[in-house]
Each structure stands twice: as structure tokens, then as C-alpha cells.
KOLLO-820269 format. One record per residue (C-alpha): residue number from 1; residue in three letters; x, y, z. Coordinates in pm, 1 decimal. Each point is the difference from the previous one (the first is absolute). Layout:
N
i:NUM aa:Ala c1:X c2:Y c3:Z .
...
//
This chain:
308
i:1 aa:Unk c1:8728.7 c2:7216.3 c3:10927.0 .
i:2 aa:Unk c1:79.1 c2:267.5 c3:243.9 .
i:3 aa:Unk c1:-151.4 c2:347.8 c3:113.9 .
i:4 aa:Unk c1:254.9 c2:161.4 c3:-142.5 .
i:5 aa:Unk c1:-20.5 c2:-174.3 c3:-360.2 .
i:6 aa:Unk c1:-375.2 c2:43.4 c3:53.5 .
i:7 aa:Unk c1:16.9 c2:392.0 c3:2.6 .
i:8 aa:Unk c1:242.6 c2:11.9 c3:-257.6 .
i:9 aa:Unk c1:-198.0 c2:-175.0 c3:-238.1 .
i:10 aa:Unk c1:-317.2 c2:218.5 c3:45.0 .
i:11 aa:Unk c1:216.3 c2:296.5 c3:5.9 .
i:12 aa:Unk c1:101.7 c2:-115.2 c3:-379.4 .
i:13 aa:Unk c1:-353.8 c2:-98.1 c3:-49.4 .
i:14 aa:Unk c1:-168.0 c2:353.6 c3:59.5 .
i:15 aa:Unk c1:340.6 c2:156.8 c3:-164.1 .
i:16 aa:Unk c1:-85.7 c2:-164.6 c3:-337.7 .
i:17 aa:Unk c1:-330.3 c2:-5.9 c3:14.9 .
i:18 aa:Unk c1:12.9 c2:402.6 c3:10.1 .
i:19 aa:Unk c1:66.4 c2:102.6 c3:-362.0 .
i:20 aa:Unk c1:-244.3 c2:-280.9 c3:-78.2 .
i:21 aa:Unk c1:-261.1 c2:133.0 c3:159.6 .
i:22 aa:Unk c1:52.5 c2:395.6 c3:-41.5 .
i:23 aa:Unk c1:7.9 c2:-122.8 c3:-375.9 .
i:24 aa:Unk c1:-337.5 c2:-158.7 c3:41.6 .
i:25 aa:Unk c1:-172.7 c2:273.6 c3:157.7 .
i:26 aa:Unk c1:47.9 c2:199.2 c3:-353.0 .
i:27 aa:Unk c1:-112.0 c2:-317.0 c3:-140.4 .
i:28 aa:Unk c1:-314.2 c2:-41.0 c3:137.6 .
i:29 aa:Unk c1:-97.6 c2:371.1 c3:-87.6 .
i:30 aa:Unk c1:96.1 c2:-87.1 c3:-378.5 .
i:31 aa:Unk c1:-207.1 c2:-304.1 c3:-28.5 .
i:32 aa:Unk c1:-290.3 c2:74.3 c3:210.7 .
i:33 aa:Unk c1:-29.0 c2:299.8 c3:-275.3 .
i:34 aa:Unk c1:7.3 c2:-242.0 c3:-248.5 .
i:35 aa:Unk c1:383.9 c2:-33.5 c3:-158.1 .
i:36 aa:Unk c1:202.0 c2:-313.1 c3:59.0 .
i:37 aa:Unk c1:303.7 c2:130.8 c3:198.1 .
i:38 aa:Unk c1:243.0 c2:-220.5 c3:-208.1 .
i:39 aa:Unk c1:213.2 c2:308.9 c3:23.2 .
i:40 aa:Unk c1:99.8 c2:-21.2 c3:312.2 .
i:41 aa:Unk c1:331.2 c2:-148.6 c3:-8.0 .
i:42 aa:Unk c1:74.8 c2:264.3 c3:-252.7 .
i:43 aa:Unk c1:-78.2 c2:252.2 c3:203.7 .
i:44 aa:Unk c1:159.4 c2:-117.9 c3:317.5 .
i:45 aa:Unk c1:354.2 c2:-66.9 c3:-194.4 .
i:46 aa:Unk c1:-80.4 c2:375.7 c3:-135.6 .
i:47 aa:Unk c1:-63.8 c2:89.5 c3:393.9 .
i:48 aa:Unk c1:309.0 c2:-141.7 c3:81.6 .
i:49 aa:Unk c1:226.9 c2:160.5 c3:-263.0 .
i:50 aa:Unk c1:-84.3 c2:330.1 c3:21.3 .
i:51 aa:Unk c1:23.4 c2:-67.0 c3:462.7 .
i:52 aa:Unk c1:347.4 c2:-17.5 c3:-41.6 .
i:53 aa:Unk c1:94.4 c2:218.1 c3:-275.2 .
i:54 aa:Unk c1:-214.3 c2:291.0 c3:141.1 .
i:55 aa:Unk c1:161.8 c2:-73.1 c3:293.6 .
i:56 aa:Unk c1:362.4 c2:3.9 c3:-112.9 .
i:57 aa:Unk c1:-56.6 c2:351.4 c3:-265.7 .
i:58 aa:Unk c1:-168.1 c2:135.2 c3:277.1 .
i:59 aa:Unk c1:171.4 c2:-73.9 c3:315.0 .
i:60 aa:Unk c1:-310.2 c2:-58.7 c3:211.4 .
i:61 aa:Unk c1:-168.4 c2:-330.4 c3:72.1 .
i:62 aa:Unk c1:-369.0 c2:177.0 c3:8.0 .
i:63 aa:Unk c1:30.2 c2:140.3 c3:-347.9 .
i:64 aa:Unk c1:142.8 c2:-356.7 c3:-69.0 .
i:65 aa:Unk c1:-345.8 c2:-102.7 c3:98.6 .
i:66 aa:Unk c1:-185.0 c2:282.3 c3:-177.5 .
i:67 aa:Unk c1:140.8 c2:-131.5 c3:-318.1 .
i:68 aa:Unk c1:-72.0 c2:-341.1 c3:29.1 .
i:69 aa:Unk c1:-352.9 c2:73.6 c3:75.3 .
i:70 aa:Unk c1:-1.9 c2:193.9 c3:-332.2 .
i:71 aa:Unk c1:169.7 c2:-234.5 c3:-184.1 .
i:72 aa:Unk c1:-240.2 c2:-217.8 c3:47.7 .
i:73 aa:Unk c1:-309.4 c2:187.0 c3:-67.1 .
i:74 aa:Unk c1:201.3 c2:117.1 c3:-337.7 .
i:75 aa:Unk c1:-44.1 c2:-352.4 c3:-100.9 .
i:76 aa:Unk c1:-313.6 c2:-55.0 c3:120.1 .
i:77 aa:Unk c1:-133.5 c2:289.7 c3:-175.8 .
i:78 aa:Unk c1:135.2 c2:-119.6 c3:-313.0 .
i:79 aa:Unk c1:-197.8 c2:-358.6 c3:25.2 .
i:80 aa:Unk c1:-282.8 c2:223.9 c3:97.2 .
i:81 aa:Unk c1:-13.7 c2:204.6 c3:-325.0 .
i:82 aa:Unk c1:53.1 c2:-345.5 c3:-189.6 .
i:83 aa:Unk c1:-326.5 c2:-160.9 c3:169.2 .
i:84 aa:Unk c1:-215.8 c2:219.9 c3:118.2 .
i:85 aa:Unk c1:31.8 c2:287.3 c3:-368.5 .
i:86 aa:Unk c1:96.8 c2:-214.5 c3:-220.2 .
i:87 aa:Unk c1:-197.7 c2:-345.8 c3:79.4 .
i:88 aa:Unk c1:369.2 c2:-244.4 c3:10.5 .
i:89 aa:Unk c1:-10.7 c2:-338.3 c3:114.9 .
i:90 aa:Unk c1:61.5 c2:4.2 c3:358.5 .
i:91 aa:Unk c1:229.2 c2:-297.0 c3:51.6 .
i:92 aa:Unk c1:203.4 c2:82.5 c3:-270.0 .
i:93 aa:Unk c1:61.7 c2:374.6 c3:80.6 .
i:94 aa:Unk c1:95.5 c2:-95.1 c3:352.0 .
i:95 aa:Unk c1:216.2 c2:-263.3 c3:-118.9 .
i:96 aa:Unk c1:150.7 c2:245.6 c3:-250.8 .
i:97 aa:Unk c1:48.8 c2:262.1 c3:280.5 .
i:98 aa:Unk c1:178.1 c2:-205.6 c3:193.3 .
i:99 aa:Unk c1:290.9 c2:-94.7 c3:-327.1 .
i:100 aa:Unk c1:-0.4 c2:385.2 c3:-44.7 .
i:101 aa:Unk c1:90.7 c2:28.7 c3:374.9 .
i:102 aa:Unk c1:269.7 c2:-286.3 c3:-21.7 .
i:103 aa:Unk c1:182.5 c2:158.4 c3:-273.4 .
i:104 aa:Unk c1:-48.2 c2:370.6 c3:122.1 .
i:105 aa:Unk c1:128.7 c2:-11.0 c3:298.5 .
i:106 aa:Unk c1:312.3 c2:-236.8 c3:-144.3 .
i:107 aa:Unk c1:77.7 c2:298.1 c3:-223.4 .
i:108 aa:Unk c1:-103.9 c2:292.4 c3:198.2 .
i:109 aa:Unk c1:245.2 c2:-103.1 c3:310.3 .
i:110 aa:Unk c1:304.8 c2:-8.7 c3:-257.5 .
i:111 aa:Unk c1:-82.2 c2:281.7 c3:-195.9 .
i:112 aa:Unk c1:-11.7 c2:210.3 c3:330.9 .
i:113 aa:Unk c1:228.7 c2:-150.9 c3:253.1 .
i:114 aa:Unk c1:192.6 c2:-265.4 c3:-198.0 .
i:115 aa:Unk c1:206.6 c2:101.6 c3:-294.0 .
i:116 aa:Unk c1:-125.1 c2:-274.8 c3:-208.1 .
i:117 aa:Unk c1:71.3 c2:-255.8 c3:320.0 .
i:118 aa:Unk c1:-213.3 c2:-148.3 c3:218.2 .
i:119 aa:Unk c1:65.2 c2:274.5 c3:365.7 .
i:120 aa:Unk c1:-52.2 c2:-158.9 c3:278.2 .
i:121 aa:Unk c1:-140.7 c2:242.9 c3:268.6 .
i:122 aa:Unk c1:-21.9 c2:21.1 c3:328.9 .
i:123 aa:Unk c1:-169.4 c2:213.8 c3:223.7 .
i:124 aa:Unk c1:-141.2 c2:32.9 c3:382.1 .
i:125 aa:Unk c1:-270.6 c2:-241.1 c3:47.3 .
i:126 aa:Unk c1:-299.5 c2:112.9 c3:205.3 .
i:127 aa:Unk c1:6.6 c2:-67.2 c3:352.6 .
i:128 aa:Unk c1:-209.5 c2:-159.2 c3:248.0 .
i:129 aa:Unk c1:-218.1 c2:205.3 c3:210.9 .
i:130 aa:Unk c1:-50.7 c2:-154.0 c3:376.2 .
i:131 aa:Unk c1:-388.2 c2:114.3 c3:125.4 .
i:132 aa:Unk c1:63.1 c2:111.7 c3:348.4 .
i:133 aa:Unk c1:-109.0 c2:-261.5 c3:284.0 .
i:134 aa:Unk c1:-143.8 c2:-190.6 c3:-235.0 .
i:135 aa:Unk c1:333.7 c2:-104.9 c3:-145.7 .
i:136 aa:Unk c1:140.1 c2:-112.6 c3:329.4 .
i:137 aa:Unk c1:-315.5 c2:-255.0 c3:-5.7 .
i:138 aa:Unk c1:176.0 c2:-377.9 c3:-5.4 .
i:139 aa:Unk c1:-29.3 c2:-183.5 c3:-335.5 .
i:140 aa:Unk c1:-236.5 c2:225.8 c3:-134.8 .
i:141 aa:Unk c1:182.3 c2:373.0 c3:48.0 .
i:142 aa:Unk c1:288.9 c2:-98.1 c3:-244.4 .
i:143 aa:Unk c1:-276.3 c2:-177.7 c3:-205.9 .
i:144 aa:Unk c1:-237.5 c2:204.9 c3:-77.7 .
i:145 aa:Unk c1:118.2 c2:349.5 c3:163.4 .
i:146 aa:Unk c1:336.4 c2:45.4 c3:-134.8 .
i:147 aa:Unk c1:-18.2 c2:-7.5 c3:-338.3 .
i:148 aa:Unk c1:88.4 c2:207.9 c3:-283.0 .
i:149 aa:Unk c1:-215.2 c2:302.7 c3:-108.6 .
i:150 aa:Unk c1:-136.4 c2:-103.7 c3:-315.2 .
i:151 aa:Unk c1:-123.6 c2:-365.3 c3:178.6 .
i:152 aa:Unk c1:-201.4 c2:261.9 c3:245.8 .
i:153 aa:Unk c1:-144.9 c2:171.7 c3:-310.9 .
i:154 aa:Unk c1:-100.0 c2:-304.6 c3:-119.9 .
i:155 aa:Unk c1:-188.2 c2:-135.5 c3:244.0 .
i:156 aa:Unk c1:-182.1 c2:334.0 c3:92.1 .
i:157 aa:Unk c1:-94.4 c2:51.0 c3:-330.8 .
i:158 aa:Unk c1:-198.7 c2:-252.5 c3:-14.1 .
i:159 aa:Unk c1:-238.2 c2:208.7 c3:241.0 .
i:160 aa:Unk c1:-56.0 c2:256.6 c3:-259.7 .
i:161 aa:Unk c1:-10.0 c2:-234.9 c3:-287.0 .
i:162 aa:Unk c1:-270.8 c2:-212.4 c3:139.3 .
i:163 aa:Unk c1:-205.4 c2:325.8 c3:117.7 .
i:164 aa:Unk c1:32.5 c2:147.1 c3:-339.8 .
i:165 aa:Unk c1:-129.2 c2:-281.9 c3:-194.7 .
i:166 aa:Unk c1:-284.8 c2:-129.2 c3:259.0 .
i:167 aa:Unk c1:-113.0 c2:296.4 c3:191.9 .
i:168 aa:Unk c1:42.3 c2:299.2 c3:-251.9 .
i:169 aa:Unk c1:-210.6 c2:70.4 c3:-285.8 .
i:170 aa:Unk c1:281.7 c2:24.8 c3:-245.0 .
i:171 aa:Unk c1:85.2 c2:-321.3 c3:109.5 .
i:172 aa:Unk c1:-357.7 c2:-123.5 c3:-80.1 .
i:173 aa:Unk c1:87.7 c2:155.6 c3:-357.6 .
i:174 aa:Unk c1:327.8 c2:-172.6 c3:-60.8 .
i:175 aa:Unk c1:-151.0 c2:-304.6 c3:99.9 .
i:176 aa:Unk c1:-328.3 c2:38.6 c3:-191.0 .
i:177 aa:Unk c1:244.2 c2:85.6 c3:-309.9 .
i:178 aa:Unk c1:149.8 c2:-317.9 c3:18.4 .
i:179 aa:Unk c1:-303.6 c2:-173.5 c3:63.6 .
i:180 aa:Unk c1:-252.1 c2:138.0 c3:-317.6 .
i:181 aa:Unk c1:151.8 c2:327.0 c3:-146.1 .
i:182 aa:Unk c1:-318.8 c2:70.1 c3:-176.3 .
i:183 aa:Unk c1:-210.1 c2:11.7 c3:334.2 .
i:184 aa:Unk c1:268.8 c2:186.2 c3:135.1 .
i:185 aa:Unk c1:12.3 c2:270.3 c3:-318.8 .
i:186 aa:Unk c1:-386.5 c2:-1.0 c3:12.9 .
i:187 aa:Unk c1:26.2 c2:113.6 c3:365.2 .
i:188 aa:Unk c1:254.6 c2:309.1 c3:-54.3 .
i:189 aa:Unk c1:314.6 c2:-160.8 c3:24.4 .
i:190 aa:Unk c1:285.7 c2:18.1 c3:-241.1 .
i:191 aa:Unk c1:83.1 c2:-344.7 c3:-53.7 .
i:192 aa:Unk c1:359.6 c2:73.9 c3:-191.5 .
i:193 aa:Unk c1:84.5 c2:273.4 c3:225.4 .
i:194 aa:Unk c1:-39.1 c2:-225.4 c3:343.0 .
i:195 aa:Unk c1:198.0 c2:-287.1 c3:-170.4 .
i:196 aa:Unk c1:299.5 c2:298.3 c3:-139.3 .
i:197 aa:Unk c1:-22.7 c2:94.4 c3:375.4 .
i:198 aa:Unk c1:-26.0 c2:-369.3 c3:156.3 .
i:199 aa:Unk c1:339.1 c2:-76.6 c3:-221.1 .
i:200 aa:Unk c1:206.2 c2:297.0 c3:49.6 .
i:201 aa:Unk c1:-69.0 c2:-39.4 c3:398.2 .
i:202 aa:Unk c1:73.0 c2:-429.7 c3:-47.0 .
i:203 aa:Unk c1:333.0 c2:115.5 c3:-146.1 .
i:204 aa:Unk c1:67.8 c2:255.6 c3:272.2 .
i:205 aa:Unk c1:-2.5 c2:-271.4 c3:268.9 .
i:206 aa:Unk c1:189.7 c2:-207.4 c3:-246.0 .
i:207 aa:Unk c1:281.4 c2:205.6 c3:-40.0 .
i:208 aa:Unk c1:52.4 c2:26.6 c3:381.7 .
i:209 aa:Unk c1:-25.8 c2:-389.2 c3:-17.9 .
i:210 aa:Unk c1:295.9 c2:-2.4 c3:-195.9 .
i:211 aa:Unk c1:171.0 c2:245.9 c3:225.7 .
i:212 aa:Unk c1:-16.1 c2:-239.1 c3:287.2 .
i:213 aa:Unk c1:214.9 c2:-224.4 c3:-190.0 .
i:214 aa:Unk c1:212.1 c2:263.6 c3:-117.7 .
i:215 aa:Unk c1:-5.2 c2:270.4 c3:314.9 .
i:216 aa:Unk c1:-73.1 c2:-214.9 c3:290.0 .
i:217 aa:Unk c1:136.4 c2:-383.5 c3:-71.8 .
i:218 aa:Unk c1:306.1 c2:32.6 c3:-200.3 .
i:219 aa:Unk c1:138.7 c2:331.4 c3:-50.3 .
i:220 aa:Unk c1:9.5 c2:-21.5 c3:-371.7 .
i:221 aa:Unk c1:-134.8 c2:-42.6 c3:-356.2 .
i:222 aa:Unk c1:107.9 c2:-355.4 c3:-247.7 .
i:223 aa:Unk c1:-200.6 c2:-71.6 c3:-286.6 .
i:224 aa:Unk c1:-356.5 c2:-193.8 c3:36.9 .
i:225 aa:Unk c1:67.7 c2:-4.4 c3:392.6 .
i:226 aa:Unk c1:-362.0 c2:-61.4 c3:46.4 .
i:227 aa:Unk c1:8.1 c2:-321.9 c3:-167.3 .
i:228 aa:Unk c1:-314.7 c2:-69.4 c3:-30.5 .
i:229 aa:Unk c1:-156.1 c2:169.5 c3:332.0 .
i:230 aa:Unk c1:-303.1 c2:142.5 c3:-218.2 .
i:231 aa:Unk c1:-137.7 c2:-303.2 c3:-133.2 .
i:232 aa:Unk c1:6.2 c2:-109.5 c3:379.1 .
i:233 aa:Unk c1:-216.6 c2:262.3 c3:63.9 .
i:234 aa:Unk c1:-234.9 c2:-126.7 c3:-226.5 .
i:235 aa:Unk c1:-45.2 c2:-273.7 c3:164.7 .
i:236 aa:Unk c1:-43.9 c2:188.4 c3:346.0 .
i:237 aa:Unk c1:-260.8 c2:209.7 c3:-140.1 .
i:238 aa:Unk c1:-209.0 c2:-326.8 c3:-142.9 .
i:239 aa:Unk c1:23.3 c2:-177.4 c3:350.8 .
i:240 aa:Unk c1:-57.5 c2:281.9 c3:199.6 .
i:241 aa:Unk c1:-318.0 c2:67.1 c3:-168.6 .
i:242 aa:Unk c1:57.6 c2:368.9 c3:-104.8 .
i:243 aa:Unk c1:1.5 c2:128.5 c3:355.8 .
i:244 aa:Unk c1:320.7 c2:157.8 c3:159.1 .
i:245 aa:Unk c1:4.1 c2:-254.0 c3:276.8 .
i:246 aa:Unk c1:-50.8 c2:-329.0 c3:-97.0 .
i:247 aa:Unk c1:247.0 c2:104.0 c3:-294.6 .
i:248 aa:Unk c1:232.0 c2:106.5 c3:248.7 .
i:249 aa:Unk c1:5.7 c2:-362.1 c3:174.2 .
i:250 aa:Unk c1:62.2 c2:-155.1 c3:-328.4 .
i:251 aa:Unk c1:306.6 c2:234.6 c3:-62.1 .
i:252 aa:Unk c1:96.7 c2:-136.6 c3:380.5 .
i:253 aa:Unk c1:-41.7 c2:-343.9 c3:-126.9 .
i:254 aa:Unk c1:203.8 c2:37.1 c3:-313.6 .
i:255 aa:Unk c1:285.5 c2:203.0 c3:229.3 .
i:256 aa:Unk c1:-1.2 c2:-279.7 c3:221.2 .
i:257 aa:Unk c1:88.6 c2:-251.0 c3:-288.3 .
i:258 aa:Unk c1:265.7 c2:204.9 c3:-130.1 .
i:259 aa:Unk c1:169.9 c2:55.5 c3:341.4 .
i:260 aa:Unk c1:-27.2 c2:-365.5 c3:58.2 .
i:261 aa:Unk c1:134.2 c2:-75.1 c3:-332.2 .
i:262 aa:Unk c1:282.4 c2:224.6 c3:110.8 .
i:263 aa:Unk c1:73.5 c2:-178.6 c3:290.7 .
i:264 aa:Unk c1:-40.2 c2:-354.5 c3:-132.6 .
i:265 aa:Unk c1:322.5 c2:77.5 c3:-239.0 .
i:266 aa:Unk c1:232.3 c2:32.6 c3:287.9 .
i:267 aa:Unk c1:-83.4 c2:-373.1 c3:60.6 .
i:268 aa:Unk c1:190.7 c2:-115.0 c3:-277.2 .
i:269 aa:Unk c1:-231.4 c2:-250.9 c3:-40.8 .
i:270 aa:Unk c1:69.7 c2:-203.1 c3:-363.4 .
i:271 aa:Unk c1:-282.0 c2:185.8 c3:-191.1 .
i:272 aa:Unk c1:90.6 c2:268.4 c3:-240.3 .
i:273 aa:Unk c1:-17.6 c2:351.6 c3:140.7 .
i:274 aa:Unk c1:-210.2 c2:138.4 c3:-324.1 .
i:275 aa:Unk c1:-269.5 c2:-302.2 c3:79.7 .
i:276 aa:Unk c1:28.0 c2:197.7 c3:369.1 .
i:277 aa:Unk c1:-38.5 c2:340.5 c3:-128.4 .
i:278 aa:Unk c1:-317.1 c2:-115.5 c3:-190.5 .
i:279 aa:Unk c1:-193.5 c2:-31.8 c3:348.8 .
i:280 aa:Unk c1:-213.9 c2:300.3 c3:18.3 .
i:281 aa:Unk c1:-121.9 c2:-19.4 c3:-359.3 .
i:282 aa:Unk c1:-38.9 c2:-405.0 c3:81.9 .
i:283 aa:Unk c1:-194.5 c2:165.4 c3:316.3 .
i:284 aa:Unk c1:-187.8 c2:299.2 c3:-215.5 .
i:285 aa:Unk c1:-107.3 c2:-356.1 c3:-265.1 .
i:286 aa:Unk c1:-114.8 c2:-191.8 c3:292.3 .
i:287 aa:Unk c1:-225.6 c2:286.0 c3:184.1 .
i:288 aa:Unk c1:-152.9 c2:108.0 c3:-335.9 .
i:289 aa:Unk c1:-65.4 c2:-337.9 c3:-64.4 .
i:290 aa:Unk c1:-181.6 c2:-66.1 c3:344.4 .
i:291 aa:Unk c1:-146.8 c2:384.0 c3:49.0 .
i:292 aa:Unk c1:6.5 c2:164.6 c3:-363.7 .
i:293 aa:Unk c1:-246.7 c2:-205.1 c3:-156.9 .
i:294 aa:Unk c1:-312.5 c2:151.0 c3:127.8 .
i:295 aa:Unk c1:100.5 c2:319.5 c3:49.8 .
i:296 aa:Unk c1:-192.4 c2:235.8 c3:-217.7 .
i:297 aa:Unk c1:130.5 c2:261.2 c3:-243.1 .
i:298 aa:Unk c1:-132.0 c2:378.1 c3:0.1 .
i:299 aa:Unk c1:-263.1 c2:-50.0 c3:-255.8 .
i:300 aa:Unk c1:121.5 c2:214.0 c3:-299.2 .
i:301 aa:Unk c1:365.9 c2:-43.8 c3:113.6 .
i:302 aa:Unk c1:182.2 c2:7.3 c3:-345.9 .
i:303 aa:Unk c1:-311.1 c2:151.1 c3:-182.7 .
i:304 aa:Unk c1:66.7 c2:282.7 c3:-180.2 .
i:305 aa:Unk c1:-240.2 c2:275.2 c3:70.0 .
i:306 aa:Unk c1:-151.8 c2:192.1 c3:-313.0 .
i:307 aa:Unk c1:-267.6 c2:269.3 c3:36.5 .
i:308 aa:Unk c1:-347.4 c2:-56.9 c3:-125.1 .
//
């Protein structure tokens, strides 16, 4: 195994790892308020639908963006309104939002683009930026320093993310929400407002997960391209605990199994290639498994919160 493979395969590693865990930072907002973020993969496929064809009505990659971002939170906000006003089951409204999504964005890219056909379209991935000096750094500058915009975004995000919910008081409300709504309610807070909030904001970074599939990896939109990204996620969130960066490790881990199962298929080695492609949720079983066991839920996480 040589340098050069080396650096490839952590360059793969942090490239899907990205969506993964912009996806999770949402996530972790939604269920430390206290709502299972089943919906995830919804909203990411919504994210990524609405990246490209924003993109290609409007002729700019940044409204492209723009749109995903909403697209996304106009999912989220409809699981929010389910659980949070009218008391559904969480699991099943997530799982339900993400069938809607499915089919929606199926029919939405032929009604608009296809003429009853499945389009294919393509348009202008974003590019890499290089950070100056620090890009011309061996191994690591075209690592870590010349990467695409929204992998930048990702990782500094996870500065405000992690301030918010530890070192703000409205963080200390979100996460006393999802902890015991009641106490939280008896203290001032508005327990379904913070979790409406918490949702909408989870499907914001969502939807800009799905554009880095869409916008930054591939150029273009195919039905359920996620493929299953968002229950990934899941997983992330359980191992890393709730907290931005140990979830962000686990979302390295599970890139680094799918860019290894990636790698292992040009082998040719006599196993099938779907076994292959079943690494990273082989990996996600395994490190649940081992990690997930004792980590502990937000305390009223799935709870339904009704006043007095």
C-alpha cells in the first residue's frame, strides 16, 4: 500500500463522510430536543432535489444551494407539525416522510424537467477551494486544505453547533427540552416551540447534506441517490454520543468503510459486489453493536410534550 493510495483513500474517506456528517449536525439538534430524526434521509433526498433543480431554473449554483437548504427544512417542518402539534408517533412519521420524499421528488423532476421521462441533468459541480500556504503543505494540503466548499462548512460548523448547544442558554433549553419538557415548561421555556425550531434548523443542515451529493459530488439528481445515507446517520449520532465531535469521527469511520468498500471492488476478488457494497452498514452494525449499547438517549426523546 503506497503513499499515494494512502491519500487517496482518506481523500474518499473525508469526501463521503461530509454529507454524513453535515446531515448529523441537524440531527443532533432534532433529537437532543426530543424528536427521533428518522427523517433525515427524507430530508437530505429533498436537499438534494431541489440543489440541482434550483440550480438548473435558476442558473446559479448559490441559489441551487439556497433551495436545497429550504427544501429540506420544508420537510422537516412538516414532521415537525406531525410530532410536536399533533402528538404522531415519531418513528413512523419519519419513516413516512421519508416515502413522501421518495415519491415526490420521482414525480416532481418529471413533471418539471422531464416530459413524463426520467431527465437526466447535468450541471457544474462545485469546485475545490485550495487554502493558501496551507494547501502547498505535503500530504496534508491536498487533504485537508483543498477541498470543496461545502466540506469547509461542514467542519466549521461544528464550532457553532457545539457552542450553541453547550455554552449558550438556548442551548441549555433545547437540551433541557429533550431531557424533561415539564421542568423545562415550568422554567419559561416553550417546549413545542424549541423542538418546531430544533427541526426546521435539523432539516436546514439536511438539505445542504443532500446538496453535497447533488452540487458538490456528482453534478446531478437520480431517484433515492442517498440510499440510505440517513439511517447512517443514525447510527453516527448514537456512537458519537450526541456531541458534534465524537459524531463526526463515527461519520469518518463509516466514510472510511465505504471508500474501502469502493476500492475492494476493483479487486475482482470472487465475492459478489452487492455483499461489497454492504460494508459500511456491516461497519455502522458492528460499531453500534460495540459503542451503541450504552449510550444514553435524551430522556424524553420521543415523548410527546402536553401542557399541564
Amino acid at each position: 500500500m503506497d503513499a499515494l493510495f494512502m491519500t487517496d483513500f482518506l481523500a474518499a474517506s473525508i469526501r463521503i463522510a461530509t454529507p454524513l456528517a453535515l446531515a448529523a449536525l441537524g440531527g443532533i439538534l432534532s433529537e437532543r430536543s426530543g424528536t427521533f430524526a428518522v427523517g433525515l434521509e427524507g430530508q437530505m433526498l429533498t436537499g438534494a432535489f431541489f440543489g440541482v433543480i434550483g440550480t438548473f431554473l435558476l442558473g446559479h449554483i448559490g441559489w441551487g444551494l439556497v433551495a436545497a437548504a429550504l427544501g429540506g427544512m420544508g420537510l422537516a417542518l412538516l414532521v415537525a407539525t406531525a410530532t410536536v402539534r399533533f402528538h404522531t408517533e415519531h418513528m413512523v412519521t419519519g419513516i413516512a416522510s421519508n416515502i413522501l420524499a421518495l415519491g415526490l421528488t420521482s414525480f416532481m423532476l418529471r413533471a418539471l424537467v422531464g416530459q413524463g421521462q426520467a431527465p437526466v441533468i447535468r450541471i457544474p459541480t462545485l469546485e475545490a477551494w485550495s487554502v493558501p500556504y496551507l494547501s502547498d503543505l505535503p500530504v496534508v494540503g491536498p487533504l485537508l486544505f483543498t477541498q470543496p466548499p461545502l466540506t469547509y462548512f461542514t467542519v466549521l460548523a461544528i464550532v457553532p453547533v457545539s457552542l450553541f448547544l453547550f455554552r449558550t442558554r438556548a442551548g441549555l433549553t433545547l437540551r433541557a427540552v429533550g431531557e424533561n419538557p415539564q421542568a423545562a415548561f415550568a422554567a419559561g421555556a416553550r417546549p413545542d416551540r424549541v423542538r418546531m425550531a430544533a427541526i426546521v434548523a435539523g432539516g436546514a443542515f439536511a438539505g445542504l447534506a443532500g446538496a453535497v451529493l447533488s452540487l458538490q459530488q456528482v453534478g446531478t439528481f437520480t431517484d433515492g441517490m442517498t440510499s440510505g445515507r440517513g439511517y447512517l446517520v443514525l447510527a453516527a449520532i448514537i456512537v458519537g454520543r450526541w456531541m458534534p465531535l465524537g459524531t463526526l469521527a463515527a461519520c469518518l469511520v463509516f466514510g472510511a468503510a465505504e471508500a474501502l468498500s469502493l476500492r475492494v471492488q476493483a479487486f475482482s476478488l470472487p465475492v459478489s459486489s452487492y455483499v461489497i457494497q454492504m460494508l459500511p452498514y456491516l461497519a455502522a452494525l458492528a460499531v453500534l453493536a460495540g459503542l451503541g449499547r450504552s449510550a444514553r438517549l435524551p430522556a424524553a426523546i420521543g415523548k410527546p410534550f402536553r401542557q399541564g
